[in-house]
C-alpha positions as CSV (number, residue, x, y, z in Angstrom):
1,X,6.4,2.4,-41.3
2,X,7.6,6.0,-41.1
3,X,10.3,7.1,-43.9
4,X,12.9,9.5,-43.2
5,X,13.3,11.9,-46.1
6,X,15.4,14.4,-44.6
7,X,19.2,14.6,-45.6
8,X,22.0,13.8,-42.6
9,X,23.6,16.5,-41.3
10,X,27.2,15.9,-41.1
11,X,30.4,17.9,-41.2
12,X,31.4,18.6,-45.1
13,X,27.6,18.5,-45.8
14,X,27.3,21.2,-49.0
15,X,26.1,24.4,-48.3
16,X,25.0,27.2,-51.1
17,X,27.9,29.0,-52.0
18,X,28.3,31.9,-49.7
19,X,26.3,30.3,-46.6
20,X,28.0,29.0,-43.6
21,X,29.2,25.6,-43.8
22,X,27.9,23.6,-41.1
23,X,30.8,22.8,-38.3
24,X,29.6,20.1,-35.2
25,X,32.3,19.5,-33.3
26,X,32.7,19.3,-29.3
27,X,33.7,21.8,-26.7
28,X,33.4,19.4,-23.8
29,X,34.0,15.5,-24.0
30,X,33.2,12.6,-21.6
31,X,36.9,12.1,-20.7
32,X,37.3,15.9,-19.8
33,X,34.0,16.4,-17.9
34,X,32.4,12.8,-18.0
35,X,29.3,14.3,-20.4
36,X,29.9,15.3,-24.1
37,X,28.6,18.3,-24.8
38,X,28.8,19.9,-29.0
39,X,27.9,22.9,-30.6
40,X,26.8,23.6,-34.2
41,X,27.7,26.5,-36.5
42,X,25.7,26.7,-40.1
43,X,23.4,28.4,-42.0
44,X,19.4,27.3,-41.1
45,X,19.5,26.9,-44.9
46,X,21.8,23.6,-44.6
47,X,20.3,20.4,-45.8
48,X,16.5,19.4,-45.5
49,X,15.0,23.3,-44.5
50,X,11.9,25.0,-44.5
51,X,12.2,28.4,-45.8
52,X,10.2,30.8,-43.4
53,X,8.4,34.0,-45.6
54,X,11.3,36.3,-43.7
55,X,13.9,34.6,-46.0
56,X,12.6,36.5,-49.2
57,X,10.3,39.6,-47.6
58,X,11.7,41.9,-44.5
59,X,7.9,41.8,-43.5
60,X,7.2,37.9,-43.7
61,X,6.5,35.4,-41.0
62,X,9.5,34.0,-39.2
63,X,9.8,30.4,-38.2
64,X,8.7,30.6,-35.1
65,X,5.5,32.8,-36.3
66,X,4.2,29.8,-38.7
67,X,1.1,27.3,-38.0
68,X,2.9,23.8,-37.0
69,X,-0.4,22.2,-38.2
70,X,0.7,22.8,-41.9
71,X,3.3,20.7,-41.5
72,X,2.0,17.7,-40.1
73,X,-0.3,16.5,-43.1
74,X,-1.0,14.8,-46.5
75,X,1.2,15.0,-48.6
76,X,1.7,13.9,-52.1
77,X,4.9,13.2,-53.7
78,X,5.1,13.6,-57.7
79,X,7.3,12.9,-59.8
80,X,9.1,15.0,-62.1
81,X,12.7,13.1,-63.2
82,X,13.3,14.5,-66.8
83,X,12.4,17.8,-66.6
84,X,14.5,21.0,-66.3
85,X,12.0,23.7,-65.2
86,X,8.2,21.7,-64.0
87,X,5.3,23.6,-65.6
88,X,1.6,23.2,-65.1
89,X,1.9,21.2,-68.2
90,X,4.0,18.6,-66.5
91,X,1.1,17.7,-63.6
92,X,-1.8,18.6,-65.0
93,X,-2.9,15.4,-66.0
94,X,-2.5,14.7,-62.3
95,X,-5.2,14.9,-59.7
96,X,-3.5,16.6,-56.8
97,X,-5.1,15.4,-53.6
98,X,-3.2,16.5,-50.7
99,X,-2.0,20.0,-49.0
100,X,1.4,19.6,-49.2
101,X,3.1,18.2,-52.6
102,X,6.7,17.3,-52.7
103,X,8.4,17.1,-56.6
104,X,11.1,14.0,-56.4
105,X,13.3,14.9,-59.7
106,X,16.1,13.8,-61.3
107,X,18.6,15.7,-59.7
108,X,21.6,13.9,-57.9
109,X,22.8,14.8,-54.8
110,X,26.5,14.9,-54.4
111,X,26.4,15.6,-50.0
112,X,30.2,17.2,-50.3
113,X,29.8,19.2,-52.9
114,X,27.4,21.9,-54.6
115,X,25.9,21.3,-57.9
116,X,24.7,24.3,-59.7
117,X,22.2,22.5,-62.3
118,X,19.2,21.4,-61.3
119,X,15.3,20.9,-61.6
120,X,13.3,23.9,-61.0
121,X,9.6,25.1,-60.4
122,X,7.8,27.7,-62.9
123,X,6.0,30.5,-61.8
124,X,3.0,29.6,-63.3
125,X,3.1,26.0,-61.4
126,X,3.1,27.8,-58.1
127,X,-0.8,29.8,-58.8
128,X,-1.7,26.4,-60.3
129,X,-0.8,24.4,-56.8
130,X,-2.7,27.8,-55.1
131,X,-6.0,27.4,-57.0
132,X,-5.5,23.3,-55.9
133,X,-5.2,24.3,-52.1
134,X,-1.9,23.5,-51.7
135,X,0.6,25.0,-48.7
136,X,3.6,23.5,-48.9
137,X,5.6,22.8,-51.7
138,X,9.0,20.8,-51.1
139,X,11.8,19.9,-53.4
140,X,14.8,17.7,-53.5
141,X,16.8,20.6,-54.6
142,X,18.7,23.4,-53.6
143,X,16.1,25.5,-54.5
144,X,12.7,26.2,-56.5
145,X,14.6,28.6,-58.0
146,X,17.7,28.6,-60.8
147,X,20.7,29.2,-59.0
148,X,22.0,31.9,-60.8
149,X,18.3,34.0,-60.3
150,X,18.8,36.0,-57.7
151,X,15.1,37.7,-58.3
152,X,14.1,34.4,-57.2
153,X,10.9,34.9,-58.8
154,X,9.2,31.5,-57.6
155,X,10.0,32.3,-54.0
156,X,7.9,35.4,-54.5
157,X,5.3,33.7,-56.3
158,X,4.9,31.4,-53.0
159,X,4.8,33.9,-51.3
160,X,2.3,36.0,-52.7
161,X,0.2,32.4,-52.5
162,X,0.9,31.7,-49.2
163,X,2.6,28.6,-50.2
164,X,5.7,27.5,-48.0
165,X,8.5,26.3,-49.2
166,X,10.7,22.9,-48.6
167,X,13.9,22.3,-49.8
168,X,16.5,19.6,-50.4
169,X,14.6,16.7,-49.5
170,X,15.7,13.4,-49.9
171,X,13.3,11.4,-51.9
172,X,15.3,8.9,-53.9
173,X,13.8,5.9,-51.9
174,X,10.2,6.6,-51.8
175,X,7.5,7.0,-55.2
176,X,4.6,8.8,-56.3
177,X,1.7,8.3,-53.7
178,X,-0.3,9.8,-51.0
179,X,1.7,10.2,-47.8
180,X,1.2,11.1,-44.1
181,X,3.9,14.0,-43.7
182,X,5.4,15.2,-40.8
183,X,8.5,18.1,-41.3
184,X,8.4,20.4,-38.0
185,X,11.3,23.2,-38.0
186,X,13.0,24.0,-34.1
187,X,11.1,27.3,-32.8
188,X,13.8,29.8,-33.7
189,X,12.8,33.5,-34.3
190,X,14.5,33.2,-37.9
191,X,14.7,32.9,-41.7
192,X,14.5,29.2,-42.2
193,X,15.3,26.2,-39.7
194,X,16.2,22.6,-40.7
195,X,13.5,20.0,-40.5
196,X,13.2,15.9,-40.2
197,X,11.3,15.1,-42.4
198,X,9.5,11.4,-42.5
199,X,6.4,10.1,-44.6
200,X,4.0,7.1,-44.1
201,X,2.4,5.7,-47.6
202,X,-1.6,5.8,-46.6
């Protein structure tokens, strides 16, 4: 059975400070017209999102430029729950045995509001996942960075491994395994796009 690991979109969803808040409401309505008919304003970095390269570097892939097929995978899902900033030294001891690895943490979600701390990935983790043949990295965070580092030196390490990036996942219902993954973004010529996310245990 497929598992949904993707966060709901709703109104009063928490955005990052600064972005757009996302707004659904509707411009048409069944009784007006006899069809409903909404429209969505938000940043494409609202909930569950896959970060495209363009996001971080003026000369990086958009969304709509990226290979689908890396997103419909293995993945493996590790976990990570007491541990502020996830090193090599945290996983090594861990055969990783899939293309795409998601890191479930401790961090709570609050969906109407923004919390500042939480679990990040080190620099040195992302060339570690490279030399393992990994593509995709995804988090149940904000970010893989801290929030306050605008640098945001372990996008630019996935970058420069041509590792994409996953964020805000919702992983509090499923463990550690080996997963079928399947996370597509809408084709929008853009910086990031939110995804639905679902995994099957193999």
């Amino acid at each position: 059975m497929w598992m949904d690991i993707s966060q709901e979109l709703h109104n009063g969803i928490a955005n990052w400070p600064g972005d757009t808040p996302f707004k659904y409401q509707l411009d048409t309505t069944i009784d007006e017209s006899g069809v409903n008919v909404g429209r969505v304003e938000a940043s494409f970095h609202i909930g569950t999102h896959l970060d495209a390269p363009y996001h971080y570097d003026n000369d990086g892939l958009k969304i709509h430029e990226l290979d689908i097929n890396k997103l419909i995978d293995r993945a493996q899902i590790i976990e990570c729950l007491d541990i502020d900033c996830i090193t090599v030294s945290d996983i090594e001891g861990i055969e990783i045995e899939a293309p795409i690895v998601l890191f479930k943490t401790r961090y709570t979600k609050q969906l109407d509001a923004f919390t500042e701390s939480f679990s990040i990935l080190s620099e040195g983790l992302i060339d570690y996942l490279k030399q393992h043949n990994v593509g995709i990295i995804g988090v149940d965070t904000p970010s893989v960075d801290a929030y306050e580092d605008d640098a945001l030196p372990v996008h630019h390490a996935c970058n420069r491994a041509n590792i994409l990036i996953i964020e805000n996942l919702e992983l509090s219902k499923v463990r550690a395994g080996i997963y079928d993954f399947i996370g597509l973004p809408i084709k929008v010529i853009g910086d990031a796009s939110p995804i639905r996310a679902v995994v099957k245990r193999v």
